[in-house]
N, C-alpha and C positions, 0 to 999 in steps of 0.2 A: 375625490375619494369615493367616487360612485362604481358599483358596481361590482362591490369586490364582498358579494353576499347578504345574507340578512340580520345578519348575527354586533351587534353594537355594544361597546363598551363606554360609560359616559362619566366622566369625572369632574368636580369644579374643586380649584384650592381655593380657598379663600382668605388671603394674609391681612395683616392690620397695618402693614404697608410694604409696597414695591421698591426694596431692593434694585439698587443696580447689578448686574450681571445674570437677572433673573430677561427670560429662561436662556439666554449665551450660554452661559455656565452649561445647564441642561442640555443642550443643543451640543455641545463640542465632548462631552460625556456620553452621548448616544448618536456619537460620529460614525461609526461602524453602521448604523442603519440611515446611513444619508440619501439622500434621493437627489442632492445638489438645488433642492430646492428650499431656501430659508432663507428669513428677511430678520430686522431688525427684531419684533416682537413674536415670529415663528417661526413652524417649517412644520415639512412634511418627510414625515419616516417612513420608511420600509420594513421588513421582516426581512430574513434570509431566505427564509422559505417563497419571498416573493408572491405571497397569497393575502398578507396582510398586511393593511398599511396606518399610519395614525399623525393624527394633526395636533399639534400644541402649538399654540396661544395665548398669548398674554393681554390683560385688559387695564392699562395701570392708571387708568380714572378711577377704577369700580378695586382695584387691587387685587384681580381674581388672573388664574391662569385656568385655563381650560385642555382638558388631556382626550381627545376622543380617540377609539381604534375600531375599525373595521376588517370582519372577514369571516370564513367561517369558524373557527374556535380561536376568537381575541383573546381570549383568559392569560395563555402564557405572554404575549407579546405586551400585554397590558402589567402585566407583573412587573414587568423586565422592566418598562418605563417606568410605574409607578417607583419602584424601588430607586431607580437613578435619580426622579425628580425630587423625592423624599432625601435622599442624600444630598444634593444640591444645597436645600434648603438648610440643612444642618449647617454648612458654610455660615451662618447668619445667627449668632447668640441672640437670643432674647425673640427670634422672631415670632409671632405666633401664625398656626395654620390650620386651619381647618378643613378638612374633606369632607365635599358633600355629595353624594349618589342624588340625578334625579331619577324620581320617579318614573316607571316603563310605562305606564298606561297613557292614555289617550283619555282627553275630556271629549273630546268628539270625534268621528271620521280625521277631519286636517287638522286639528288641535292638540301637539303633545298636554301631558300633564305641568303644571308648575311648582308641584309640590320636591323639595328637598330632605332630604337625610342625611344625618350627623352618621359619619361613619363611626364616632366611637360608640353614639348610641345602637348602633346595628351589633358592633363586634360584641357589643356587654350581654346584648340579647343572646347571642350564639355559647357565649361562656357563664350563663346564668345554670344553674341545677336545678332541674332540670331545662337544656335549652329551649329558650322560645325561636321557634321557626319560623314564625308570621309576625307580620306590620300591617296596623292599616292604613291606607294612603289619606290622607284628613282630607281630599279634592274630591275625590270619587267613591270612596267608602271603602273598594276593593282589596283584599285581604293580598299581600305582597310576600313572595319565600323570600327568606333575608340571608339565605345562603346565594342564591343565586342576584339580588342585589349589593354584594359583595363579590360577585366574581370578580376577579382581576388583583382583588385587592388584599396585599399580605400587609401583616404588621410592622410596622417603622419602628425606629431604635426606641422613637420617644413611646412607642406602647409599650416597648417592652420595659420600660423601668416602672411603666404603670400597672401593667397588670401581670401576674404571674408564671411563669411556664405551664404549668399545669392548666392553667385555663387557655394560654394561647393554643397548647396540645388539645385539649377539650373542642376549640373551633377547626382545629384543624381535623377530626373526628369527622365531626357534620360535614366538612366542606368535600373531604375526600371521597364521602358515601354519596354526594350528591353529583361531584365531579368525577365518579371514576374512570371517565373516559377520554380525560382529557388529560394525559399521562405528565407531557411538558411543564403543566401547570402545577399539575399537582405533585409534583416532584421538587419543584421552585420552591414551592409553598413549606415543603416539609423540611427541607435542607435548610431555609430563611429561620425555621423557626430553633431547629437542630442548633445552627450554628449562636441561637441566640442563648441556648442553656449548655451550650459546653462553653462559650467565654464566663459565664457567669462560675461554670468549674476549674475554668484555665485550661481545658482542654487544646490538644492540638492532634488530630488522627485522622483516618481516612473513616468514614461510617456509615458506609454503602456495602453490605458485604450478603451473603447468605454462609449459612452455619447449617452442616450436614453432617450428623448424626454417621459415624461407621458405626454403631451396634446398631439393635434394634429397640432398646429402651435406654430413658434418660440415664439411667442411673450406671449404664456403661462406662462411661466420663471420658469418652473419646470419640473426638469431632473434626471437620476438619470444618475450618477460617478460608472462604472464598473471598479475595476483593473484586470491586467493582469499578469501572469506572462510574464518575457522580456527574456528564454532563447532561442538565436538566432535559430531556426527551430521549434521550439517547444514554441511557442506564444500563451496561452489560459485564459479562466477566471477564479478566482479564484472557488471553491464550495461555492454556496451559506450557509449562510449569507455573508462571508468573501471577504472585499476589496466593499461593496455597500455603497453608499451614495447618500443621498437623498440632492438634491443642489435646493433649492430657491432664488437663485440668481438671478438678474437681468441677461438678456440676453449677458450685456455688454462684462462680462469675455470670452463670446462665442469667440467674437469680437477679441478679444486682441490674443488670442490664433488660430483661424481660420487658419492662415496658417500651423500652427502643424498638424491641425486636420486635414485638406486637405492631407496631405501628410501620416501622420498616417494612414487613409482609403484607399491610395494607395496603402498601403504594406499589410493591412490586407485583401483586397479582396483577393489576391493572398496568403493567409497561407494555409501550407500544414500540409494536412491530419497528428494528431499523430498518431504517430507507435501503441500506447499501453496506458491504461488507466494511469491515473496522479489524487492522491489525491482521489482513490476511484470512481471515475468519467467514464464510458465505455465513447470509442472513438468516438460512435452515438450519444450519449446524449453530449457529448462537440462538436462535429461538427456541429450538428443542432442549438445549442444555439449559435455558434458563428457566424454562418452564418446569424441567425435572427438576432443579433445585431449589426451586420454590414450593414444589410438591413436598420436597425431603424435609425442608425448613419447617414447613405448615405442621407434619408431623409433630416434629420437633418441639416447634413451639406449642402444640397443645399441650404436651407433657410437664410444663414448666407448671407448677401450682402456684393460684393465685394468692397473693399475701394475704396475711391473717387477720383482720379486722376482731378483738375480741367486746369490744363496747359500741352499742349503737352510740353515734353521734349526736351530740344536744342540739339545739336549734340553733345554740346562736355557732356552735362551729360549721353547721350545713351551710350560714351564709356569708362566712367569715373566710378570709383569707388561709390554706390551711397553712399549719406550721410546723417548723420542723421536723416533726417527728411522722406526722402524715408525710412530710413529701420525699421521706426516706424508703419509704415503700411505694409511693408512688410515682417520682420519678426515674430514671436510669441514671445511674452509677458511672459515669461517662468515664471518671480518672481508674476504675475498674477496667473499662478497654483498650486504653491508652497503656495501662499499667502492661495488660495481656499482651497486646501487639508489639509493643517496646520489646518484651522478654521473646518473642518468636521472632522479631525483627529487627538485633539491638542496633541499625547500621539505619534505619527508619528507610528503608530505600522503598516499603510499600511497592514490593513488584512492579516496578518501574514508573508510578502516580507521580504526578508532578503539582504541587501547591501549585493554584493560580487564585488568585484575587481578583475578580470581574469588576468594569467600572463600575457597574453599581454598589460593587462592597459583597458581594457573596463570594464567599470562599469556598473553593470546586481541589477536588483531587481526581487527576485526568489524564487518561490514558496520554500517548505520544500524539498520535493522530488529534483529540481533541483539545491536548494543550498547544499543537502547533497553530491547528484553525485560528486561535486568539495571537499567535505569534506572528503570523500574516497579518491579521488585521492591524496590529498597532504598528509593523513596519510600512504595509503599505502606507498608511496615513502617515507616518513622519518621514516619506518621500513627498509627500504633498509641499509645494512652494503657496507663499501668498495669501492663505486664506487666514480670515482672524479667526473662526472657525476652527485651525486649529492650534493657531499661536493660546487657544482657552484651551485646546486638548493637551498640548507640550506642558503648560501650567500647570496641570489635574497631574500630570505623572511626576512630574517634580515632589 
């Protein structure tokens, strides 16, 4: 794994005991990034992109797996495993696990640090009010950003029944303003957490979209409904006619949904440039129109007024969980979207989106071309003879 940049993502699990099919399981789940190079206790993975690559490891004296990825921006490629290896583990009741980030600094020139971090203690700093942005390393003194010891790393199912939407949205604030350059990742990030508070509604829709004002102020109440494809780096509109709707709705649903859209126009200023045309579409003629609808969106959304707080908060609600009635104006109305897109598309055909379910568990709405990409990969692999490798993957789909 040398030479493939300076840029390192560093993980340790640390379980209270080894499992068998730990990491197989894992390894035959992130079979799509094979290198054909894996033994009993590892392997080495690839990216698609072929610029990045990453080693997992299992230690089953000490009961620790180890997840490293190199290249120049690991963030997404680390997401993508971290998410699969966190799933794996799920397979396992009662098991317990611990992620620990080491520390980036150096005790000397050839000496890393050996100081560790509790990821959940890092994530509680980032969703505290206001967020603590720094740690200090207890080896070296040196003051550490905890957004960027945290790259790579989105929340698992077991945080989300621990901590709240609204504070997982809160980290994901910080991380976006820190990472906005790193479009893949931070797209991953945002959809992982999306997808964790619309089950928590029962949602089911597509929720990548831009929303374009045809008047010139809010209060016209007519817009039109752009979809999107949702796969993570590669974020664009569909070819017109497909995924448009003309919405003469009252302004209200704007309303309900607001904080989605807020955040959604976070992640979309920052989309990176496609590699290569999609759907017939050059890459000039889809950048320029997404950049203008982002532009039209931005309007748009400044005009939404922010809810109405009429009592300052007492202390103990500033560090209490909020409750229902705060998180009705603070978070989005998801069954409000689903309700509107249902009524403009009662056939849910979603301008031609196709549900897919990634083996790590995130739920994508994607164009033809992008749901086919995954359509290849799982048949190429179940043309595979021989390997146990995938006789664990043939398992996983069952």
């Amino acid at each position: 794994m040398s030479g493939l940049g300076t840029s390192e993502i560093k993980v340790l699990y640390q379980l209270n005991t080894m499992p068998p099919g730990i990491p197989t399981w894992f390894i035959a789940r992130s079979h799509r990034f094979t290198t054909n190079t894996h033994w009993r206790t590892g392997a080495v993975l690839q990216h698609n992109d072929r610029t990045h690559k990453a080693l997992v490891q299992a230690y089953s004296r000490r009961n620790t797996v180890e997840l490293i990825v190199r290249g120049p921006t690991p963030a997404a490629f680390f997401s993508i495993l971290d998410d699969g290896f966190n799933r794996t583990l799920e397979r396992y009741p009662g098991l317990e696990i611990k992620r620990l980030v080491p520390c980036p600094c150096m005790r000397s020139e050839n000496e890393a640090c050996t100081e560790l971090f509790d990821y959940d203690d890092l994530q509680k700093r980032l969703t505290r009010n206001p967020p603590r942005h720094e740690i200090e390393c207890r080896k070296s003194g040196d003051l550490l950003d905890v957004r960027q010891l945290l790259l790579g790393l989105a929340p698992s199912e077991r945080d989300a029944t621990r901590a709240g939407i609204e504070r997982l949205t809160g980290m994901l604030d910080s991380i976006i303003n820190k990472m906005a350059d790193q479009a893949e990742y931070t797209q991953r990030m945002f959809l992982k957490i999306l997808r964790i508070a619309q089950d928590q509604q029962e949602v089911r829709c597509p929720s990548i979209f831009a929303v374009i004002p045809e008047k010139s102020r809010l209060t016209g109440n007519t817009f039109e409904l752009r979809l999107y494809c949702e796969e993570p780096g590669a974020w664009h509109p569909l070819p017109d006619p497909s995924g448009r709707y003309q919405v003469n709705e009252s302004a209200d649903w704007l309303r309900k949904i607001a904080p989605h859209l807020k955040q959604l126009l976070a992640v979309l200023k920052h989309a990176a440039p496609l590699a290569g045309p999609v759907l017939g579409m050059a890459v000039s003629t889809m950048s320029e129109r997404l950049k203008a609808e982002v532009d039209a969106m931005a309007e748009l959304v400044a005009q939404i007024p922010e809810p109405a707080r009429t009592l300052e908060p007492t202390r103990q609600e500033r560090y209490s969980e909020p409750g229902p009635a705060v998180r009705a104006t603070t978070e989005a109305d998801f069954r409000a979207l689903e309700a509107l897109l249902t009524k403009l598309d009662p056939d849910r055909t979603w301008g031609g989106l196709s549900r897919k379910t990634t083996p790590e568990g995130l739920t994508l709405y994607l164009c033809r071309e992008h749901y086919e990409a995954y359509r290849r990969t799982v048949r190429l692999l179940l043309r595979t003879r021989g390997s146990s490798i995938v006789q664990r993957y043939r398992q996983l789909l069952i």
